[in-house]
Each structure stands twice: as structure tokens, then as C-alpha cells.
C-alpha positions in Angstrom: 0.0 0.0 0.0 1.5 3.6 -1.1 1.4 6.0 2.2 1.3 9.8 1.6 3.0 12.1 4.0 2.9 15.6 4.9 5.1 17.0 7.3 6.0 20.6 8.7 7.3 22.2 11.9 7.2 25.9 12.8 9.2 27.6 15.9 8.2 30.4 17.5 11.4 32.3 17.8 14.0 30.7 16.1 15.4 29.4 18.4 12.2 29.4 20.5 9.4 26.8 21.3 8.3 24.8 18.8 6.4 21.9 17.1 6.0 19.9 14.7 2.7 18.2 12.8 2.6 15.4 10.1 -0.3 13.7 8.4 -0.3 10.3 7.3 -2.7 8.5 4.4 -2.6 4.8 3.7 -5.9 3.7 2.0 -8.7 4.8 4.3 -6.6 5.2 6.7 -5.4 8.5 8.7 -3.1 9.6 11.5 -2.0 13.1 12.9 1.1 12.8 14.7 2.4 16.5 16.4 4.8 17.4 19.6 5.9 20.7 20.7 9.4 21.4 22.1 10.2 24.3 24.7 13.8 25.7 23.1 14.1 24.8 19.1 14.9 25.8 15.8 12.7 25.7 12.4 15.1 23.5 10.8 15.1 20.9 14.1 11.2 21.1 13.4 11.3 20.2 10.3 13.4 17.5 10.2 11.8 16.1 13.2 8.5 16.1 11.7 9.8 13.9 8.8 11.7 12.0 11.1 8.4 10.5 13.9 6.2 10.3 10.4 8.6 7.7 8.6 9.3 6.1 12.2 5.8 5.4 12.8 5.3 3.4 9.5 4.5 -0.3 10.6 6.0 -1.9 7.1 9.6 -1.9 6.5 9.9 -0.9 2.8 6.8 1.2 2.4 6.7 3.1 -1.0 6.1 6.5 0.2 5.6 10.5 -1.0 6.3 12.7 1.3 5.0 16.4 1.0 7.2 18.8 2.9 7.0 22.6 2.7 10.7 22.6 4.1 13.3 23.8 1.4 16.2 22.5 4.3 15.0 19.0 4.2 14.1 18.5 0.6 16.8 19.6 -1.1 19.9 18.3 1.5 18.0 14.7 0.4 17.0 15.5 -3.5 19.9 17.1 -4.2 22.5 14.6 -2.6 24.0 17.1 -0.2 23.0 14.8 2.8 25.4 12.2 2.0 28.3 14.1 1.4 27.6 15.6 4.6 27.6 11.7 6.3 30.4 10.7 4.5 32.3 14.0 6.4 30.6 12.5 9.4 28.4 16.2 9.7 31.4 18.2 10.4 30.7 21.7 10.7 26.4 20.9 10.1 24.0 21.7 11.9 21.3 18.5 13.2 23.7 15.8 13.3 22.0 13.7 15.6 18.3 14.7 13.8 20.0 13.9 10.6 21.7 10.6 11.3 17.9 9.2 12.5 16.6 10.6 9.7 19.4 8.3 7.3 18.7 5.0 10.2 14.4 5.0 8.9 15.0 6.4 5.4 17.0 3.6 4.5 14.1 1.2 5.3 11.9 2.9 2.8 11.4 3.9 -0.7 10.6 7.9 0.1 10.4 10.2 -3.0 10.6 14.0 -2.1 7.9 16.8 -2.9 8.3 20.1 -2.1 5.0 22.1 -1.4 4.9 25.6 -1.3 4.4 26.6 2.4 0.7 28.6 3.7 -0.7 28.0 0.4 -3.4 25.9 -0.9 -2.1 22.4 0.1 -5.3 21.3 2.3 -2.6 18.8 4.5 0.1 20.7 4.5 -2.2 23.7 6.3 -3.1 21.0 8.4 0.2 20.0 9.1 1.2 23.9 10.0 -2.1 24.0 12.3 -0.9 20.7 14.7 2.7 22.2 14.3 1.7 25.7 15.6 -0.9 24.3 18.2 2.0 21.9 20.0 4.3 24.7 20.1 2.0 26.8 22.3 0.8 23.5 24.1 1.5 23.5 28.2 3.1 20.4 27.2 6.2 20.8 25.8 9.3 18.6 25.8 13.2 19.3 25.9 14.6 18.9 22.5 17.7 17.5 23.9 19.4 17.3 20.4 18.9 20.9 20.2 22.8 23.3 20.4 22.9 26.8 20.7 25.3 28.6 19.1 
């Protein structure tokens, strides 16, 4: 079965609190997946939302799109900067630790990028922005324990 994935995270403040929201479609089914984080970044949000939305597929080696409003996380994957940036074991980049999880559940899939333009008319990808927005001014928020200031 081919899943469908939107993703996005928002931070207010950057750094600041923030969440992340994702949507996943498999058939008839649905699931909303968001967290919020008390100190983050944008980028961290993003890459975490991608991150908990391939982690919570069930099959290993799901054929999956994934819709991401992020120009950070689409194009250090489409564009093949990602894996120079492994081979050079992150030195110097920022999200290490968000980008070597990312590589650990990417790897079990077959994920093909598209990048959505963000607050536009993408019905999911709103609705990713609302959950994303909504856990960052939850009471709830997490430590983002991966997060560095600079």
C-alpha cells in the first residue's frame, strides 16, 4: 500500500518553542502525529517532523511520498547534499544527531521528495502547519535534547 506524508514544523522564535505536525494517508486510513518542544529551531522542526512520520510506519519498505513545505529537508535529500555531509561525518552541520535518525528510517523505505509551497493551498500541509503551531504553544512541551545553541 502507497502512504502519503505531509510534514511541517514551525518555531516560535527561532530558536524558541516549537512543534512539529505530520499527516499520514494509507488507503482509508489517517493519523495526525504533532509534539511541541520548549527551546528549538525551524530546521530541528522540520526535520523532526519527517523524522516521527517515517518512524511510525508499521512496514519496513513502504513506497512513500512525502510532502514537505521545508526547502532544508528536501533539497539536503533530492539534491544529494545529505550524503556528502555523512560521509564527512556532519562536520561543521548543523542537526547531526536529527540527521543521522533521519538516514537510520530512510533507508528502510522507498521515500520520494515533494516540495509544497508553504501557507498555500495544500489542504494537508495547512493542516500540518495548524498541529505544528498548536504543539508549540501546548503547556506540554518537551526538551529537544538534540537541540545546540550557538
Amino acid at each position: 500500500m502507497h502512504i502519503t506524508i505531509y510534514t511541517d514544523g514551525s518555531s516560535l522564535g527561532n530558536p524558541g518553542p516549537g512543534g512539529f505536525g505530520c499527516v499520514l494517508l494509507a488507503g482509508p486510513y489517517r493519523r495526525e502525529i504533532s509534539e511541541g518542544y520548549r527551546l528549538t529551531t525551524n530546521n530541528r522542526m522540520e526535520l523532526m517532523a519527517v523524522c516521527v512520520a517515517l518512524e511510525a510506519l508499521k512496514k519496513e519498505g513502504s513506497e512513500v511520498t512525502l510532502y514537505s513545505d521545508s526547502k532544508y529537508v528536501i533539497d539536503a535529500v533530492t539534491k544529494g547534499w545529505l550524503f556528502g555531509w555523512e560521509k564527512k561525518g556532519f562536520q561543521g552541520k548543523k542537526n547531526p544527531d536529527l540527521w543521522r535518525r533521519f538516514l537510520r528510517i530512510y533507508r528502510r523505505h522507498h521515500v520520494r521528495f515533494i516540495w509544497v509551497k508553504g501557507h498555500a493551498d495544500t489542504v494537508e500541509n495547512n493542516r500540518c502547519d495548524q498541529l505544528a503551531v498548536a504543539a508549540a504553544n501546548s503547556s506540554r512541551l518537551l526538551e529537544d535534547s538534540g537541540y545546540q545553541p550557538e
